[in-house]
Structures are given as C-alpha cells and as structure tokens.
N, C-alpha and C positions, 0 to 999 in steps of 0.2 A: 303636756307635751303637744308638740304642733304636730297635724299631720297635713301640714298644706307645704311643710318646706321639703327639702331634696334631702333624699338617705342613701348611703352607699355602707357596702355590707358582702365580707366573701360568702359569696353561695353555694360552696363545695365545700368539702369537707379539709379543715384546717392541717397543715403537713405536706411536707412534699410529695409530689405527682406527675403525671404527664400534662395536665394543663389544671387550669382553675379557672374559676368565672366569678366576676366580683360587677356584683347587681347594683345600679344605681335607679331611685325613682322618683318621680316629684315633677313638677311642672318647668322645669327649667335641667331636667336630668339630660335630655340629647346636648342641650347646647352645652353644658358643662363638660360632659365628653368631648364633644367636640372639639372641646379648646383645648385639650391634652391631647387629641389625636390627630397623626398627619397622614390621609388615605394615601396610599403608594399612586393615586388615580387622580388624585390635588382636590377629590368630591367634597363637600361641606355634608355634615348628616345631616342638620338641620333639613336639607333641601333632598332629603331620599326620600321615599318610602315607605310605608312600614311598613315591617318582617321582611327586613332584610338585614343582611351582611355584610360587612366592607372589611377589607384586610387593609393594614398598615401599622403603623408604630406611634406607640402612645411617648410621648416627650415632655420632657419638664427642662422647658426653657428649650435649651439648644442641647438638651442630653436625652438620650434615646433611652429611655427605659425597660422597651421589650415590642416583639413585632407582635401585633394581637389580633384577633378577627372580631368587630364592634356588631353586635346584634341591636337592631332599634325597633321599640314596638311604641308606637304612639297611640296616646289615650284617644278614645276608653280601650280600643283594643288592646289592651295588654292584660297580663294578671295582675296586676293593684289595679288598673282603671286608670293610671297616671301615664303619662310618659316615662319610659323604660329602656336604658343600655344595662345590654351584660355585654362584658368584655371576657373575652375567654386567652386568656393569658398563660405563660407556661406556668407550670406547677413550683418554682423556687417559693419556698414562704417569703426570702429578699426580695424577690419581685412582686410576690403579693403584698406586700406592707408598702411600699414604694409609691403603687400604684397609687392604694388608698388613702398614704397621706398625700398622695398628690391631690387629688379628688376631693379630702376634706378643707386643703386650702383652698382650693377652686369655688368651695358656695355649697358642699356636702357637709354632712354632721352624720356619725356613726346610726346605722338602725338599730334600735333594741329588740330583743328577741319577739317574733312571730309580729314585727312590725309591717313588713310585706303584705304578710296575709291580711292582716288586722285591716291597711288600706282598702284592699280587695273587699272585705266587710262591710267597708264603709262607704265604699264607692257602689255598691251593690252588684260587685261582682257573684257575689258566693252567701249564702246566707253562713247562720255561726253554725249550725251542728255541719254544713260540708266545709266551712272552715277546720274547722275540731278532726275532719275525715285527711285533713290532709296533714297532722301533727300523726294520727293513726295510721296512715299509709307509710310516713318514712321511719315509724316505727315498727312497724307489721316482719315480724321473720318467719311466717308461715303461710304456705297460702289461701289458710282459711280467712287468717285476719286479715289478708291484702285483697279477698274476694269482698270481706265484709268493706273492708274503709273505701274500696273504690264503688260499690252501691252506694252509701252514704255521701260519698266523697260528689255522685252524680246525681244528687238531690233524690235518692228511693224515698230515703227515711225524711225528709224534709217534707217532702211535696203529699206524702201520707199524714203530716202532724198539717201541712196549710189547709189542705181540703177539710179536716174535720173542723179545724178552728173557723173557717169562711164559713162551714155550714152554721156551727154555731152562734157567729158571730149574727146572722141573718137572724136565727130566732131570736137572737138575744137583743135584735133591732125590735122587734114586734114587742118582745115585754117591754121594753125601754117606753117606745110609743104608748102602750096600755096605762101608762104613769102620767104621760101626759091628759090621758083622759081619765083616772081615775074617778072625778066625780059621776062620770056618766058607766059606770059600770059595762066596759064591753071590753070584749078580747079580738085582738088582733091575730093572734098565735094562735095556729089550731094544736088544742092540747093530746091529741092523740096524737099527728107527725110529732110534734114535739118527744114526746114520750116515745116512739121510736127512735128517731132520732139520737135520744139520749142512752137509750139502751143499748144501739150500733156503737157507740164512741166508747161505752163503756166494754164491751165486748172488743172492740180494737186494742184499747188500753190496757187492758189487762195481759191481751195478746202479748205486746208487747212487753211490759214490763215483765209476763214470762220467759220473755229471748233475752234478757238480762243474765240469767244464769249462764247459760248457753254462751251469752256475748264476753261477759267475763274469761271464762276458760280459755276462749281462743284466744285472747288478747293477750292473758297474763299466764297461760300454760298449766296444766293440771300437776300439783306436787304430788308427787306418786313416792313413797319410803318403803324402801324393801327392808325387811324385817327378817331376824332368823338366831336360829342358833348359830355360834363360831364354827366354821368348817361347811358350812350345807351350800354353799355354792355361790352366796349373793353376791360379791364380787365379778365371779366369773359371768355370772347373769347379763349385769351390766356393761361389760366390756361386749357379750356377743349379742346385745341390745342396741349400742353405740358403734359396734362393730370396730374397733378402735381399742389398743391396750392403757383402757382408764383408769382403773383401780388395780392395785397388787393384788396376786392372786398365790397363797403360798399355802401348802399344805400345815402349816404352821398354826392353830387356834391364835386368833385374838390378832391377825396381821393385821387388821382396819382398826386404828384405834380413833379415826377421827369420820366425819360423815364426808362423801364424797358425790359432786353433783355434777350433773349436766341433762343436756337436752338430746330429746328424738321427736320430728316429726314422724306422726304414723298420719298418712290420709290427709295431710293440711293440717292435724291437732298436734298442737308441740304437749309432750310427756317434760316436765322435768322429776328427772329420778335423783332419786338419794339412795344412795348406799351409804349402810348403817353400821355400827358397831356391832360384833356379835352380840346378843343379848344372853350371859350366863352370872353369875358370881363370882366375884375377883379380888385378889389383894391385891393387884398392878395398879396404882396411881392413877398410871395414864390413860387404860385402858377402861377405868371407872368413870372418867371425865368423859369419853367416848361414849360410855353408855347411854350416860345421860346425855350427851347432846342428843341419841339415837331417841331419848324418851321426846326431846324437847323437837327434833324434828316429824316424829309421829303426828304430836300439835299439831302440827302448823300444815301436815300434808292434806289430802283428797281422798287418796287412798292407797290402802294399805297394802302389797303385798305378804305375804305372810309365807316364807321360804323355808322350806323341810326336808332334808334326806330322809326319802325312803323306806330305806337300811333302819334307821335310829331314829324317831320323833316320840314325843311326848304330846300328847292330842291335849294334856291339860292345857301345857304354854298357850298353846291356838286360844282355850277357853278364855282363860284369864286377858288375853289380848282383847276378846269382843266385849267381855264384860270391862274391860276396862274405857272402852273406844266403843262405847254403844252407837253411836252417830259418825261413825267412821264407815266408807268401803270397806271392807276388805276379801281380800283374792286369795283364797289358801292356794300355794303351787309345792307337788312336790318335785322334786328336783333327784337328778339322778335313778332316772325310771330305766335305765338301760340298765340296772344292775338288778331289777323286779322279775320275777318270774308274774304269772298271771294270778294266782292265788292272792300274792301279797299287795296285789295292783287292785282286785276286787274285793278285798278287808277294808283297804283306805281307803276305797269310795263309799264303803258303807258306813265307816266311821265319819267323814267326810264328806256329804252328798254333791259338793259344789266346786272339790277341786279340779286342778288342771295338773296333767302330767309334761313333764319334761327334760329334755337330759343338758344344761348348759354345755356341758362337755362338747359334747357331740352336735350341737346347735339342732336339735331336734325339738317341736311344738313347739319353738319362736313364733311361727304365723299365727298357730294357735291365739297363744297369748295378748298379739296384738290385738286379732281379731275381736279377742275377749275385751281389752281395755277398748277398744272403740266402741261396743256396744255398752261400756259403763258409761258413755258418753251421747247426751240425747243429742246429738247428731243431723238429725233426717232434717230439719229446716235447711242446712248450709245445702241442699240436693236440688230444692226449689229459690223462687224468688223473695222467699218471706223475707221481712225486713228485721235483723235483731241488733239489738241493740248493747252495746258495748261500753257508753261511756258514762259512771254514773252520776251523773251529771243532768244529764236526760232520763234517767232511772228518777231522780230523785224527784224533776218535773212533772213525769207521768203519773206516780203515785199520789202527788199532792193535787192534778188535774182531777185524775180518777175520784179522788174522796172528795171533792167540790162536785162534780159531776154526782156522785152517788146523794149527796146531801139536795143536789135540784130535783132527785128524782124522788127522794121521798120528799121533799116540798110537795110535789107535784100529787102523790100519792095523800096527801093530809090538808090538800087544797088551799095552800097558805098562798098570800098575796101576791101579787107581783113584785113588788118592791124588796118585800123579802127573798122571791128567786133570783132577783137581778142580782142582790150582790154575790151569789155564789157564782153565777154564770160566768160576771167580771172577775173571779177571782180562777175560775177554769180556764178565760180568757189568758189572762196572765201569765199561768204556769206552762200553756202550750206555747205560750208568745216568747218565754222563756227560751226554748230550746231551738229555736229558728233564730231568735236575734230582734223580732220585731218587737219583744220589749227588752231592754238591755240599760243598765247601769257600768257606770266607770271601772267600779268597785270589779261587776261580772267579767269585762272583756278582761281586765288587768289581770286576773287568778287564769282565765284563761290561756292568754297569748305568753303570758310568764314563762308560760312551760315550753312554749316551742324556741327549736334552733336560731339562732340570731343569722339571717340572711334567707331566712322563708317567711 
C-alpha cells in the first residue's frame, strides 16, 4: 500500500447525527477539496492558511451537495504530517456517502483502518507506543484508562523507554569500538558505570512490567462474580450497585437462571459484575444450565464475591468455594445484617474473620464494600506520575529486553568478551526499539494499525 497518495475516510462515528467530518490527507488533499468546494467568499483553499476555516458548499458539477465548513491544515503541521481537510458536513449517512464518492472520483482512494495515524508514524509525528495511546484513548470508558492513554498518549512512557535505550546505546558504542581493537587488549567502557547502568534499567524494567497488572485491569475491567445461595440477595446487590433495576429480583428461589452483567466505575476502576445463578441442587433444566454457567463464570472472573443471609448460611459452601478457587479473591459479604441482632453479627465474625456486613435492602455498607474492592486493587500508582503500562505488546518487549539485559550483566559478572556482550546488548537494543517504532517491520505496524477505527 502507497502512503505517499491522498486518503479520504469518515472521521466520526458512522449513523446519523448533527454533523460529520470526513478527513482527507495526502499531498494534493487541499487542492482535491478544493475542486469540490465553492467558498460562499469565491477564496481558493489552496491559497489560505493553515488552521483555518472557510464555509461554503461542496458541488459535484453544478449540484450542491451540502453547505460545509472546510478545515485546512498543511503539512507538517497537521496530524499525519501531510496536508489535511476535514470537511464537517451534516450528519445524513446520504450526504456522507455523496461526499466521499465524490472525493474518491476527484484523485482519493478509501484509508484503511488506523491509516491516519499510521501516516503520523511515519512522518514522525508520534512515535508507535503514542500512536498505540491513541487507539487506547477512543477506547478508554474510565477515567483511569483515559488518565493512563493520555500520559502515554504525550510521550511519559515513550520518552522513559528513549533515555534508557540512548543510554545504552552509548555503552554499547564503547563495546562495539573495544572489537575494533581487540588485538590490543583495552576497554573503552568503564565497567563499573557500565554495571550501574545496567542494574538502573533493570530496576526500571522490571518497574514497569510490574504496572502491567495494574495496566491490564484499567483497560479491560476487573470481573468480579457474585456468588451465593438462591434467595440471599445477589440480584438485589447488583441493581443497588448499578443503581439501576438490572437483574429481577423476586422472592421466588432460583429467579436468575442465566448470568447477568454489567459495569460500575468506582474511583476511575470499572468493576464488571456478574450476577450468577443461585448455587444449590436442582431437577429444573434450566436452571442446571444456569449453574453451570455460574461455575464457568467464576473462571474466568478476578474476584469472588461470596454472598450469605445472615438468617441461614452454611460456612461449609464458603469452604468448599476457597478450596475449590485456591487462586481466586474472594470477599465473604453477609447480606441482610439489618435482621442481626449483635450476638449473631459477633458469631459470624468469628467464624469468618474477613467478612463485610450489609443490608442490600436497605442500601446500607454499599460504601463500605466499594471501599473494600478498591483496596483489592493496587491502585496508589494511578495517584502519582508513574508510568504503567497497559498494552501487552510493550509487556512483552520489556520482559524479553529485561532478560537480554540480565544475561549482559551476568556476562559482566563472569568477565566474558566483548564480542559476546555486544550481542545481547544489540538484542536489549531491539526489543526497546521495538516499542517506540524505531525498529519496526511491515508485518509489526499491520497487527497493529488493523486494530484501530478506519478514519483515525
């Protein structure tokens, strides 16, 4: 695929609306506008400005298409680095279609998805991980992940992986040189900086690929499966969690016969909850099937709720849950504490060191609870400016830098040759030059840019 010719691409989102903006870019992108638009002022764009505006009406031939406002941003100044109109047009999908085969007659050809950007990449608007921060911003529906992708997005996490690689690359010029003199036995690289050096990067990296967990969760939401006996409340939980009438809630055993989901931000972290099937013994069909999904959504969640009346529990169920989900959270809560006298409130705590009381009913120890799940969630970086990292992709860059990096430092440690540290250094080189873009294959951008929106 050419990226030297002209792309045009709607830039909002597909459907009818109050306006639309459909992006053209490339070296001949104003003038092609041009020639479908007539300024209400007789202005030629060619001959404006950039970052500016002009109102008038876009025509095909002697037929008026739609009156539009022409934004023009001529290169580099623009986001691809090319020359750039977006035309903000009314919202008809007719008129958006209109438009654009007007535009692909005129000397356009359709952009393919995250083609925009991919420009920007290449024109060296952006490097690839704040490219990557901008598929993660128009994804982000919390405001942890739109705190995270717009740090990223403003080179934090880029400019943290160029300094350490500059540093390195600098040593890795002195071993390099030491090869050209190897017959004369001398070192150019002092091996103590060196050796610090290596041990700072290793100490960053690791940092980092620990914000991985962390980056994870914000992105793709913590599955949380509330769990319980039929009747004990988890339905009602979830609705005054949602705060929203989600789930049926009927005095009836066995009303949820299937799992039931949705989302809550608490604090910037999206919770997605499952409501489950009561977990008891059953001849119903249906409500068998139900169970087992409830088995099959435990899988696959984070953590556990584990939901109890009061009134009626059986502390075995609880056991048999941890022994069974050894490597699971889980939150024993009892529910329906407004029907407890105090006696029966300090037996379950002693049976139970770790529960939490509350009454869905009544929407009482809600805060609690939250409280609770945000502190299962390590948290405290999003508070400062540390950099975490979210996409693994870069996860998988830094682990395989890090272990090329740990292999120069026991080189170092067992005083092997130069020649033999250079090539792990080149191969640390690599994997951080990975996640920046400054080394990059056909194969890397395409798995990439695949993924984003066609008209970003």
């Amino acid at each position: 695929m050419s990226h030297t010719d002209n792309i045009v691409a709607l830039a909002t989102a597909s459907g009818t609306g109050a306006i639309a903006v459909i992006r053209v870019s490339g070296p001949d992108a104003i003038s092609i506008t041009d020639s479908v638009f007539k300024s209400i002022k007789g202005k030629s764009l060619s001959k404006q400005k950039s970052h500016t505006i002009h109102l008038g009406n876009i025509v095909d031939e002697s037929k008026i298409l739609d009156e539009a406002l022409v934004s023009i941003f001529k290169g580099p100044h623009s986001y691809t680095g090319e020359n750039v109109a977006e035309i903000s047009c009314h919202g008809s999908p007719f008129i958006q279609q209109q438009i654009i085969q007007l535009l692909l007659r005129s000397g356009c050809r359709n952009a393919s998805a995250g083609e925009f950007t991919l420009r920007a990449f290449l024109n060296g608007k952006m490097d690839l991980s704040q490219a990557e921060a901008v598929a993660d911003l128009i994804a982000s529906d919390s405001e942890a992940a739109h705190d995270i992708a717009m740090q990223q997005m403003r080179g934090g996490f880029s400019n943290e992986i160029q300094k350490l690689r500059e540093e390195l690359l600098n040593f890795a010029s002195l071993i390099e040189l030491e090869l050209d003199f190897s017959e004369e036995d001398v070192e150019f690289a002092d091996r103590t900086q060196f050796n610090e050096l290596l041990s700072r990067i290793s100490e960053v990296l690791k940092k980092l690929i620990d914000s991985f967990a962390l980056g994870n969760v914000i992105k793709h939401g913590i599955p949380v499966a509330i769990v319980g006996q039929p009747n004990v409340g988890k339905s009602t939980l979830l609705n005054v969690l949602l705060n929203e009438e989600r789930a049926i809630v009927s005095e009836i055993a066995g009303t949820t016969r299937d799992t039931v989901e949705d989302h809550i931000s608490i604090k910037g972290i999206n919770f997605r909850f499952i409501d489950t099937a009561g977990i008891r013994e059953t001849e119903d069909v249906v409500e068998k099937i139900g169970i087992e999904r409830t088995f099959d959504k435990i899988e696959k969640a984070r953590l556990i709720i584990y939901l109890f009346d009061g009134m009626d529990f059986d502390i075995n169920e609880l056991k048999q849950i941890q022994t069974r989900y050894p490597n699971k959270q889980l939150l024993p809560i009892c529910n329906k504490m407004d029907l407890l006298n105090n006696s029966q409130i300090e037996k379950i705590k002693q049976e139970i060191p770790n529960v939490l009381f509350l009454s869905a009913k009544f929407k009482t120890g809600i805060s609690e609870l939250e409280t609770k799940l945000l502190s299962l969630v390590d948290s405290g970086a999003l508070s400062g400016d540390s950099t975490i990292i979210t996409n693994s992709r870069h996860y998988d860059a830094l682990l395989k830098a890090l272990e090329e990096i740990q292999k120069v430092k026991e080189g170092m440690d067992m005083e092997l040759s130069s020649d033999l540290m250079a090539i792990d250094i080149r191969q640390a080189l690599f994997h951080l030059g990975e996640i920046t873009g400054s080394v990059t294959t056909d194969d890397l951008l395409g798995n990439i840019f695949a993924n984003f929106c066609i008209g970003k």
